[in-house]
N, C-alpha and C positions, 0 to 999 in steps of 0.2 A: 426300552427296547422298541416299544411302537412308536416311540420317534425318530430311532433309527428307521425302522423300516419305510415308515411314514416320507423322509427325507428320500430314501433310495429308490423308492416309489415314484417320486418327482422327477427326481433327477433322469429316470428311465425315459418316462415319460418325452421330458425337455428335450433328452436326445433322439428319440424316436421323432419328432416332431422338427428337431431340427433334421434330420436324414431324410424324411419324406419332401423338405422341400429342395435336398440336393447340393450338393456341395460345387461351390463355386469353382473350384480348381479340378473338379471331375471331368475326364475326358467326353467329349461330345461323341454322342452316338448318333452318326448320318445314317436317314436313312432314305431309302430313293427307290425307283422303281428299276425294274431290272430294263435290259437293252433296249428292247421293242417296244417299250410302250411311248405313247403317243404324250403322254406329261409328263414324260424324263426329257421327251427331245423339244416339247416347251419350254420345261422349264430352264433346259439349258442355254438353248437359243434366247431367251428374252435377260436371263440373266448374265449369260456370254461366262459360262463355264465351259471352257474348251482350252486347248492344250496344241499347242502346233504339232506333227506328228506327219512325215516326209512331206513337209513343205505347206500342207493344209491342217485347219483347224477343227479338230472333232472334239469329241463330248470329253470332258475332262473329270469328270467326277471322281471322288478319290475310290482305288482297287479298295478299299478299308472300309468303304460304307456297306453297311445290312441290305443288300437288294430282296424286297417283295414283290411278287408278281398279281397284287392290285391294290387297289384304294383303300377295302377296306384291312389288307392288311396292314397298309403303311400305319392305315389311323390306330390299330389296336398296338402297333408296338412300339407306337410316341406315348398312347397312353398308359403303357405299362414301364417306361422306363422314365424318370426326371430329367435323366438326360439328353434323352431324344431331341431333335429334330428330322420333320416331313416335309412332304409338300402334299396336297389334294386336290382335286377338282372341289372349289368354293360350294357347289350345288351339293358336295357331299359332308358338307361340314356338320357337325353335331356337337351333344356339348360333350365330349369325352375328352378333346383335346381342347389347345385354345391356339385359335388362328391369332397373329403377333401383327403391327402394323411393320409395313416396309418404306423405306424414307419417311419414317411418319406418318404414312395414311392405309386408314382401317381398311381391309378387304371388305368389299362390299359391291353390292349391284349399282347404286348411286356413282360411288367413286369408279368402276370403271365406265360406267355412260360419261360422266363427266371428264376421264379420261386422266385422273388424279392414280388413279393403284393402275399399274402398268402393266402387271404379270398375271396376261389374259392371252390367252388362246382361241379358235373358232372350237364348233363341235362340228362335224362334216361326216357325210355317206358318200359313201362310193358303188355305181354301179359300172358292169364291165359293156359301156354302151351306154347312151340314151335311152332312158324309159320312157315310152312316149306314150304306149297304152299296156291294157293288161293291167290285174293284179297290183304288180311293183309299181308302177307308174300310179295307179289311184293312192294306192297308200305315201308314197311319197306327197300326193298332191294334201292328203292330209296332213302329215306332218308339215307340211308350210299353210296352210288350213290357219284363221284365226281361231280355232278348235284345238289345232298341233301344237300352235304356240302359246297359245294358253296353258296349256301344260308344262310345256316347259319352262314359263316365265314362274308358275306355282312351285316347279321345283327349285328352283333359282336359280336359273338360266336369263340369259338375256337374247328376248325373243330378235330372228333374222331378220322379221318381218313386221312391227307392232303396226300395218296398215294392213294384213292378210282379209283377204275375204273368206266370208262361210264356206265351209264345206261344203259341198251337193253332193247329197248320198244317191248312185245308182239305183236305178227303180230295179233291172235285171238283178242286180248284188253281183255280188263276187265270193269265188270258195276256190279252194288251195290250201297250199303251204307255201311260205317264205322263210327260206334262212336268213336271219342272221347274226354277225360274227363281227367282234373285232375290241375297240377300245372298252374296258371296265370302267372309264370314266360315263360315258355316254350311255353304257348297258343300263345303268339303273332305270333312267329314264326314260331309255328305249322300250323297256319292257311297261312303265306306265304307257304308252304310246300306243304300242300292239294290241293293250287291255282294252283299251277304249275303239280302238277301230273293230275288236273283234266282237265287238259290243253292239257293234253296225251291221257286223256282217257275222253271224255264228260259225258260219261254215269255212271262216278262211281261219288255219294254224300256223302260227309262228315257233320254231326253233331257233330262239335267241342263245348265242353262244358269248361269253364274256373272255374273251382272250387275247387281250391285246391290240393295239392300233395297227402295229404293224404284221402281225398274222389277218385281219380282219381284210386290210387292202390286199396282202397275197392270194389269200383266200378270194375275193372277189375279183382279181386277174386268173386266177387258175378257173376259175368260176364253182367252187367251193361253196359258195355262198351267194344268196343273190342280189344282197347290199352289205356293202363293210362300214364300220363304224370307227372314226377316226378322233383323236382329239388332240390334232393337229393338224397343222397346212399338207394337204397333200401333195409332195412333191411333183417338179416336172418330168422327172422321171417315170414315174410311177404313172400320171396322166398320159404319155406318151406311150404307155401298154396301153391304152384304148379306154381308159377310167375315166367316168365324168364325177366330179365333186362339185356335191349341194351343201353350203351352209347351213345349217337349221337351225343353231342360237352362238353367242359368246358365252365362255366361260372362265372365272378367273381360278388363278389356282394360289391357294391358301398355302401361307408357310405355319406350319401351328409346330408347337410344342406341347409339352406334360402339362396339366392341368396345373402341380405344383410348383413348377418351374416358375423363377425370379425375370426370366425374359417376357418383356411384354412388344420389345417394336426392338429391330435391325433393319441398318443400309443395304441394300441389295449390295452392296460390294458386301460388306460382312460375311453376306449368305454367299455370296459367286467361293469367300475366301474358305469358308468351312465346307463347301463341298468341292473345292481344289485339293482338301487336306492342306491345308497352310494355317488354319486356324481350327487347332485341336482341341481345347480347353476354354471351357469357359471364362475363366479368369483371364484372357485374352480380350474377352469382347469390353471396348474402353464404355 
């Protein structure tokens, strides 16, 4: 009798063990960020997920994928499903998930200076005007600061500027508020950013809002905000409502998967074909 159980014990076990790392022939669960964000409309443009649609070609992604509206949600529900596939801002990679290489080459800060991992994007603010003095304008001049980019290079950014000069802290100071608004890719870091300038000046407050690339640039044309946060190219469009766009670092964006997951590296055609919906199932990928 207790080698019967002994046996059934195992055998639970074996399967439980093989289930966790996910069945080959399981449909793939896409998952992506919803409309507006500023690393849906990267990733689709560098990967050329698009669909012709009366005569022009827009974002193609399949109606069937799980839309999150941010990063860290994407990242929590790759790591709770084996199935999953995401995408993130590289800068927000952790080990929950596991970023996969694309054409064979590891996402990394290296590989895009070196110009090997492709599917990199800018990180960009938007203000409605020139800032030229005031408040917004100092603090911008920080964040291009070898100060700014220091930070961002520590978070894993790839700094706009790695020749910036010091910062010159006002003898006057500065005191306020500044909204701002827009990409959840950039938020995080935005908000290290604020911590440290506010650390210069006590009396200046920030209201960082985390909602998307493309509310952040609306927001800062209606003047809602008094810099938006972008993690994408701002279009001509959008510049031609009166928006100036500053670079502040590169960033690549990470394709990761389930921790358990048997995938470790996909061809960006692979990835353009699972998030077409033309490649459903893992037992597809050769």
């Amino acid at each position: 009798m207790k080698k019967i159980v002994l046996v059934l014990l195992t055998l639970s076990l074996l399967v439980g063990a093989f289930a966790s790392c996910g069945d080959a022939s399981a449909q793939i669960t896409v998952v992506t960020r919803e409309e507006s964000s500023g690393t849906r409309s990267a990733f689709v443009e560098l990967l050329g997920i698009t669909v012709e649609q009366n005569g022009e070609e827009v974002d193609g992604i399949t109606p069937t994928a799980v839309q999150q509206r941010s990063t860290s949600t994407v990242r929590t529900t790759v790591a709770g499903d084996v199935n999953a596939i995401g995408y993130i801002s590289l800068g927000s990679l952790d080990d929950s998930v596991k970023a996969i290489k694309v054409d064979g080459v590891e996402a990394s800060v290296d590989n895009i200076l070196n110009g090997s991992y492709k599917v990199a994007r800018p990180f960009n603010i938007v203000t409605k005007g020139e800032a030229d003095e005031g408040l917004e304008a100092d603090f911008i001049r920080f964040i291009m600061s070898a100060e700014g980019q220091k930070i961002l290079t520590d978070e894993g950014y790839i700094a706009a500027d790695s020749n910036a000069a010091s910062y010159q802290q006002q003898e006057e100071g500065f005191s306020g508020r500044l909204a701002i608004g827009g990409s959840t890719s950039v938020g995080p870091v935005m908000l290290k950013l604020t911590e440290a300038y506010s650390a210069i000046y006590p009396e200046v407050e920030f209201d960082v809002q985390q909602n998307g690339s493309g509310t952040g640039i609306s927001d800062a044309i209606s003047g809602n905000v008094d810099i938006g946060m972008a993690s994408r190219e701002v279009a001509d469009s959008e510049l031609a409502e009166g928006l100036v766009a500053t670079t502040i670092a590169t960033d690549g964006i990470a394709v990761i998967v389930n921790l358990d997951s048997s995938i470790d590296s996909l061809t960006s055609e692979q990835i353009k074909n699972i998030y077409l919906g033309e490649i459903t199932s893992w037992d597809e990928i050769g």
